[in-house]
C-alpha positions in Angstrom: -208.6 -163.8 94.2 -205.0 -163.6 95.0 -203.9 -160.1 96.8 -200.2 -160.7 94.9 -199.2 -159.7 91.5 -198.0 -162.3 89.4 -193.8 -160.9 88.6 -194.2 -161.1 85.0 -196.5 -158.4 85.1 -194.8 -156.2 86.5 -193.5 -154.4 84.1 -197.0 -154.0 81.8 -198.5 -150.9 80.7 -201.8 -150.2 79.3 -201.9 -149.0 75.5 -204.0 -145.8 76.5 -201.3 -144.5 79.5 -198.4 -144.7 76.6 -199.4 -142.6 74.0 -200.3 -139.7 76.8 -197.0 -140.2 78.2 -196.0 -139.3 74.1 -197.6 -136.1 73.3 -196.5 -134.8 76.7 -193.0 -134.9 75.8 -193.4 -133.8 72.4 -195.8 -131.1 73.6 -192.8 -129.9 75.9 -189.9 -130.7 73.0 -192.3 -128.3 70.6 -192.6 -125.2 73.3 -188.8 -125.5 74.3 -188.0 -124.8 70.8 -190.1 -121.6 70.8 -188.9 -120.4 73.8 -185.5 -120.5 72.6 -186.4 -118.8 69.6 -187.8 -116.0 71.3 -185.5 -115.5 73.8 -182.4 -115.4 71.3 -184.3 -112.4 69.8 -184.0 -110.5 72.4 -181.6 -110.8 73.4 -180.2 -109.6 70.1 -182.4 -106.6 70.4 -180.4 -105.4 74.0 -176.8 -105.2 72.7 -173.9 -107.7 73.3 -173.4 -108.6 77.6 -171.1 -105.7 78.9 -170.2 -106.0 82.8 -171.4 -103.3 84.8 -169.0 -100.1 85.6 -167.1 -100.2 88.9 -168.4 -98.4 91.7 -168.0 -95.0 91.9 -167.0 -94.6 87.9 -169.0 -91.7 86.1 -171.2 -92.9 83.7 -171.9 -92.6 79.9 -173.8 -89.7 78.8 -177.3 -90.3 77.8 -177.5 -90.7 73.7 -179.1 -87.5 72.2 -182.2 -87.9 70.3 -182.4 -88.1 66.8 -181.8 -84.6 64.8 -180.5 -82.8 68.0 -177.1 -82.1 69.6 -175.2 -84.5 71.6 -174.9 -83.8 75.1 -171.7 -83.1 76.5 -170.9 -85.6 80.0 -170.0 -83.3 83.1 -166.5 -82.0 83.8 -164.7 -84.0 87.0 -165.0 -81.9 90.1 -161.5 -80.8 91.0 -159.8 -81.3 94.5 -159.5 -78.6 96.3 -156.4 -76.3 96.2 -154.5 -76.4 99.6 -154.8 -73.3 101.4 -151.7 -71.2 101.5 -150.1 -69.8 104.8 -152.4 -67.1 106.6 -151.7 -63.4 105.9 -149.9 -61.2 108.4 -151.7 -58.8 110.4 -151.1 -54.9 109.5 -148.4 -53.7 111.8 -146.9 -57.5 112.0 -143.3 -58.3 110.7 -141.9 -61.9 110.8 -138.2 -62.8 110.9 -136.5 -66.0 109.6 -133.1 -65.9 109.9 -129.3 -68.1 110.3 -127.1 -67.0 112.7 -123.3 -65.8 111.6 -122.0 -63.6 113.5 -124.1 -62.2 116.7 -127.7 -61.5 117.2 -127.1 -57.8 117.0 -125.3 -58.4 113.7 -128.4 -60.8 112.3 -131.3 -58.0 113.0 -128.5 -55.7 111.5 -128.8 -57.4 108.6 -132.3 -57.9 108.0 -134.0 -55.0 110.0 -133.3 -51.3 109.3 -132.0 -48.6 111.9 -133.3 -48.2 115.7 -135.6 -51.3 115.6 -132.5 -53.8 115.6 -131.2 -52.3 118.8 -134.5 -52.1 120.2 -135.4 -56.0 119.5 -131.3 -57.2 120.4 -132.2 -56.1 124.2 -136.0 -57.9 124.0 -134.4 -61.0 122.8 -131.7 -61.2 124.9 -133.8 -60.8 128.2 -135.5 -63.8 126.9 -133.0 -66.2 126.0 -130.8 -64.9 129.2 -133.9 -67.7 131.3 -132.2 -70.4 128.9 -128.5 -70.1 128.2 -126.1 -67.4 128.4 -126.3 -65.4 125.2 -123.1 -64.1 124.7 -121.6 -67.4 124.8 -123.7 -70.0 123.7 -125.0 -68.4 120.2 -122.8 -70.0 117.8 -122.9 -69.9 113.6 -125.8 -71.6 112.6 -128.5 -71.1 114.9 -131.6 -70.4 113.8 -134.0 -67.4 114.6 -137.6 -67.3 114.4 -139.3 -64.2 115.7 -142.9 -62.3 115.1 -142.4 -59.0 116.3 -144.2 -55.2 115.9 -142.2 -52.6 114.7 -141.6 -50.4 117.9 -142.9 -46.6 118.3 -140.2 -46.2 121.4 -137.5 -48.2 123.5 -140.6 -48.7 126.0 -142.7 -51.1 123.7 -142.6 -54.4 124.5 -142.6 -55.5 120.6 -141.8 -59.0 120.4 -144.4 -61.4 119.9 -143.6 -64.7 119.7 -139.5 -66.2 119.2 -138.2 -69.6 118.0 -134.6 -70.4 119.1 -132.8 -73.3 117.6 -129.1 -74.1 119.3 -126.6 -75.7 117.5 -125.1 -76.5 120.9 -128.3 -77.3 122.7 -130.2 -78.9 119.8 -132.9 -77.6 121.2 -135.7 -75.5 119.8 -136.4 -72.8 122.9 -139.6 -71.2 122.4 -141.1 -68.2 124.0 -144.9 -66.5 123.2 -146.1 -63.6 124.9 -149.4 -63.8 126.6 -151.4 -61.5 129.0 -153.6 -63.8 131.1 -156.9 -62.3 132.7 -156.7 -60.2 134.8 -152.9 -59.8 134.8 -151.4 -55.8 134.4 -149.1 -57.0 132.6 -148.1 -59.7 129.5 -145.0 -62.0 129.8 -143.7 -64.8 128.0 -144.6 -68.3 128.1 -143.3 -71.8 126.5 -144.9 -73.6 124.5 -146.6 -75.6 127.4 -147.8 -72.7 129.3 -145.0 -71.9 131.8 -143.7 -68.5 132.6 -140.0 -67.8 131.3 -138.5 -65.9 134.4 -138.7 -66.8 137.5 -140.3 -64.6 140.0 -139.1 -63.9 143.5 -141.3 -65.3 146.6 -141.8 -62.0 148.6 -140.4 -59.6 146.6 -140.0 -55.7 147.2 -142.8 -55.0 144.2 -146.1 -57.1 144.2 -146.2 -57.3 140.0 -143.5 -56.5 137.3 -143.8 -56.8 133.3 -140.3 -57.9 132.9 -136.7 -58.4 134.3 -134.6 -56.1 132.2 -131.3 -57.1 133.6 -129.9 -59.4 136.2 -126.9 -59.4 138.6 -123.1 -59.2 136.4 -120.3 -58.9 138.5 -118.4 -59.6 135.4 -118.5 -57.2 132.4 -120.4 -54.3 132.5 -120.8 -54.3 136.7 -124.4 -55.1 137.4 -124.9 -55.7 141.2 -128.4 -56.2 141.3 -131.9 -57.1 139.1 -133.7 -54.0 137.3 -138.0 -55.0 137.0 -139.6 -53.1 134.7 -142.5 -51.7 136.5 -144.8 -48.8 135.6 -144.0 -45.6 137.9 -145.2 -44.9 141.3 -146.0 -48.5 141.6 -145.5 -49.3 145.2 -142.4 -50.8 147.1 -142.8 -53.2 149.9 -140.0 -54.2 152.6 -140.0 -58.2 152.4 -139.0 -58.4 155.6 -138.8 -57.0 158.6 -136.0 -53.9 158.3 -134.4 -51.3 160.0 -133.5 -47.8 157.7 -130.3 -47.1 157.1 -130.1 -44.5 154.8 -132.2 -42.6 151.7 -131.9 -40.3 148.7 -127.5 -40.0 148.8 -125.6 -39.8 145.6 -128.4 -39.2 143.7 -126.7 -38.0 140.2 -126.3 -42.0 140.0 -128.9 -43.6 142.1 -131.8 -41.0 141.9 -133.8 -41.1 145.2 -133.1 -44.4 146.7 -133.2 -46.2 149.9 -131.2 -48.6 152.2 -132.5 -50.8 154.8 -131.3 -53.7 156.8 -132.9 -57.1 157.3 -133.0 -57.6 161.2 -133.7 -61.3 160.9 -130.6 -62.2 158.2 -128.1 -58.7 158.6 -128.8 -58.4 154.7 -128.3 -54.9 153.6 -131.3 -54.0 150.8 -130.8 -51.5 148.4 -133.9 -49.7 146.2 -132.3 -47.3 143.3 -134.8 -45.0 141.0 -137.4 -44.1 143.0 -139.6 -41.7 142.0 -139.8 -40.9 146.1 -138.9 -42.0 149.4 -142.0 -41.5 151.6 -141.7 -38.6 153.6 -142.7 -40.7 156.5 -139.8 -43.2 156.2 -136.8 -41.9 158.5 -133.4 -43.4 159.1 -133.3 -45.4 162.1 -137.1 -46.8 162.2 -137.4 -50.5 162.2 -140.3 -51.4 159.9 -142.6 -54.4 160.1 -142.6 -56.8 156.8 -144.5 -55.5 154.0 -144.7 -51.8 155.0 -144.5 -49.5 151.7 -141.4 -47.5 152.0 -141.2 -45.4 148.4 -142.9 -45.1 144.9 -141.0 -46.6 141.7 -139.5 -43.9 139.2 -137.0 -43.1 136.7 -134.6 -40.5 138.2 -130.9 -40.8 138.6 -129.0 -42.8 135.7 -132.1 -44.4 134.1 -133.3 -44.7 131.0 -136.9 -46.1 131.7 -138.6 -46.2 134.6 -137.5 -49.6 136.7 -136.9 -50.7 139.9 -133.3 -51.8 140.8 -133.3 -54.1 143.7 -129.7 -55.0 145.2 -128.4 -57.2 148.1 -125.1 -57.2 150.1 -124.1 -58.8 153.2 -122.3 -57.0 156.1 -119.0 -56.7 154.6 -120.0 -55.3 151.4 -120.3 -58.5 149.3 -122.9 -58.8 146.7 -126.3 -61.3 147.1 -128.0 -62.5 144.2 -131.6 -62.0 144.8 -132.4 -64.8 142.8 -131.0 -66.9 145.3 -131.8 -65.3 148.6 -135.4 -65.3 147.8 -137.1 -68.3 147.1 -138.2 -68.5 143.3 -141.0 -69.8 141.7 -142.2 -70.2 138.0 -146.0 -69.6 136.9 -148.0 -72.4 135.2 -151.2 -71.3 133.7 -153.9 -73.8 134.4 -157.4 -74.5 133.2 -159.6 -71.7 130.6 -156.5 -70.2 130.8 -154.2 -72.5 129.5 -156.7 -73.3 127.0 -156.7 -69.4 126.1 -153.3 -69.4 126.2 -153.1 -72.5 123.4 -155.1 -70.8 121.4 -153.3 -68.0 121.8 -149.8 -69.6 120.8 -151.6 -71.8 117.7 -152.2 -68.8 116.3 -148.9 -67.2 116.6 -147.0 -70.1 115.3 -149.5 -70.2 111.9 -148.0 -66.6 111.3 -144.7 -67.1 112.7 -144.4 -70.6 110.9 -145.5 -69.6 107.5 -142.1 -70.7 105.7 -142.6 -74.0 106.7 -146.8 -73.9 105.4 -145.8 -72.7 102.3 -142.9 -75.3 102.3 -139.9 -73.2 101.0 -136.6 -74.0 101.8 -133.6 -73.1 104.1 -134.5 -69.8 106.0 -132.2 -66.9 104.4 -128.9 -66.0 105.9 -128.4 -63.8 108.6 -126.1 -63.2 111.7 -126.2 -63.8 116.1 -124.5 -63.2 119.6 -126.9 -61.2 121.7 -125.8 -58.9 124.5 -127.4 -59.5 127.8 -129.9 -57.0 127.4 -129.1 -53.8 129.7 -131.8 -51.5 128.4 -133.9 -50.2 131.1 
């Protein structure tokens, strides 16, 4: 037998293998038709195609059952209301005011009787570290300040001041903070650096503020008051010879001279509550030997220490520039207490700008260097 098919029967089927091939493909013809059927049903039974909500959409209410009320879908939550501006503390007052005529004239304006003469001294020991307040407040300046209604001259009652010059165009900013373990509370900026300077060596270890410094124009200042509590002690910086103590006392109270041996600078301690009994003209004293108590006597108003420098011939030193000077920084917990501190001073200081009014209301500025005791 040959092993090749002959080509003309290629192509050949048997009879059988046909009609199988038949009643498959009808078979499938007949179930497509029923499945199609079926599937159309229901598909009719679902609803029409509806593409699916967006994300985050609310969704339809389920449909009530027959015979009972419909449900009603849930209300939006609202966005919450913005907070408005923090309350002021009982026994805080807040001041937001334009500058139009002096400083004195602007708390004039806007704060009744002693308090405005009490607050134009504060302020202008303040801005004295910055610019020279009886020239350079003009019309227009703003002033910011969070203050507590004084009980005497003595309270220290400002709290926290915003300054904005016209000429400067500068906002000066000053908060007052009592770090730990300080006697006393000064005023800081913004950053955490002391306002005044402070003498290197000075006759008094710690003060709570300069009250006045040397005018030889004006009202005749010759040397710096500190505001210090009484009988705190006084120091010679230097080594000194005594000169003098306790003459013309209707002006100067008890008081003291002494003489720098190093430098010839003649030292001058006005107010004193004493002169040590031990402390005798003519002694020479070593540096930093206590020579008399602070006080109030003589033509004071507060107690204070007046500390003035003059040169042989009578000519007057500015202790601000015969001593070196130095300005504190707070550093570390506290500078981070001190932030805090001013954050929240400025969230009740600040409030007109929370709440978002408008321009601050009118009001008037010069001040006076401040010579309150």
């Amino acid at each position: 037998m040959s092993l090749l098919r002959p080509i003309s029967s290629i192509g050949y089927r048997p009879p059988g293998r046909t009609r199988s091939v038949l009643l498959f493909v009808c078979f499938g013809l007949i179930l497509g038709l029923v499945g199609g059927f079926l599937l159309g049903r229901y598909t009719s039974l679902l609803g029409p195609d509806e593409p699916p909500p967006p994300a985050g959409a609310p969704t339809a209410a389920p449909a009530a059952a027959p015979g009972t009320a419909p449900v009603a879908a849930p209300a939006p939550a609202e966005p919450p209301k913005p907070e408005g501006p923090p309350p002021l503390p009982e026994g805080v007052a807040r001041l937001d005011a334009k500058i139009s005529g002096s400083l004195y004239a602007t708390l004039a304006k806007n704060i009744e009787g002693r308090q405005a003469d009490i607050l134009n001294a504060q302020l202008g020991r303040i801005l004295v570290w910055w610019f020279e307040p009886r020239r350079d407040v003009l019309k227009g300046d703003r002033l910011q300040l969070l203050y507590k209604p004084p009980e005497n001259p003595t309270v220290l009652s400002v709290m926290a001041v915003h300054y904005t010059s016209e000429k400067t165009q500068r906002t000066y900013k000053a908060y007052l903070h009592q770090p730990e373990g300080s006697r006393y509370a000064h005023f800081y900026t913004d950053k955490g650096e002391e306002i005044e300077e402070q003498l290197v060596n000075p006759p008094i270890e710690e003060y709570e503020q300069v009250t006045e410094l040397m005018n030889l124009t004006g009202r005749r200042h010759r040397g710096v008051d500190f505001k210090v509590d009484m009988d705190t002690p006084v120091r010679t910086p230097w080594k000194a010879k005594v000169l003098r103590k306790n003459w013309s006392t209707r002006l100067n109270g008890f008081c003291l001279e002494i003489k720098y041996v190093e430098t010839g600078t003649h030292a001058f301690f006005l107010h004193l509550n004493e002169v040590l009994p031990e402390i005798k003209p003519g002694q020479v004293l070593e540096a930093g030997t206590e020579v008399a108590r602070t006080g109030n006597s003589g033509r004071s108003t507060a107690p204070h220490l007046h500390y003035e420098l003059r040169t042989n011939s009578g000519r007057n030193l500015n202790p601000f520039k015969v001593h070196e000077t130095r300005r504190i920084k707070l550093e570390g917990e506290e500078l981070s207490a001190f932030m805090a501190h001013r954050d929240k001073l400025d969230n009740w200081l600040l409030q007109q700008e929370s709440a978002g009014e408008s321009d601050p209301s009118p009001s008037g500025s010069t001040p006076s260097k401040a010579s309150a005791k």
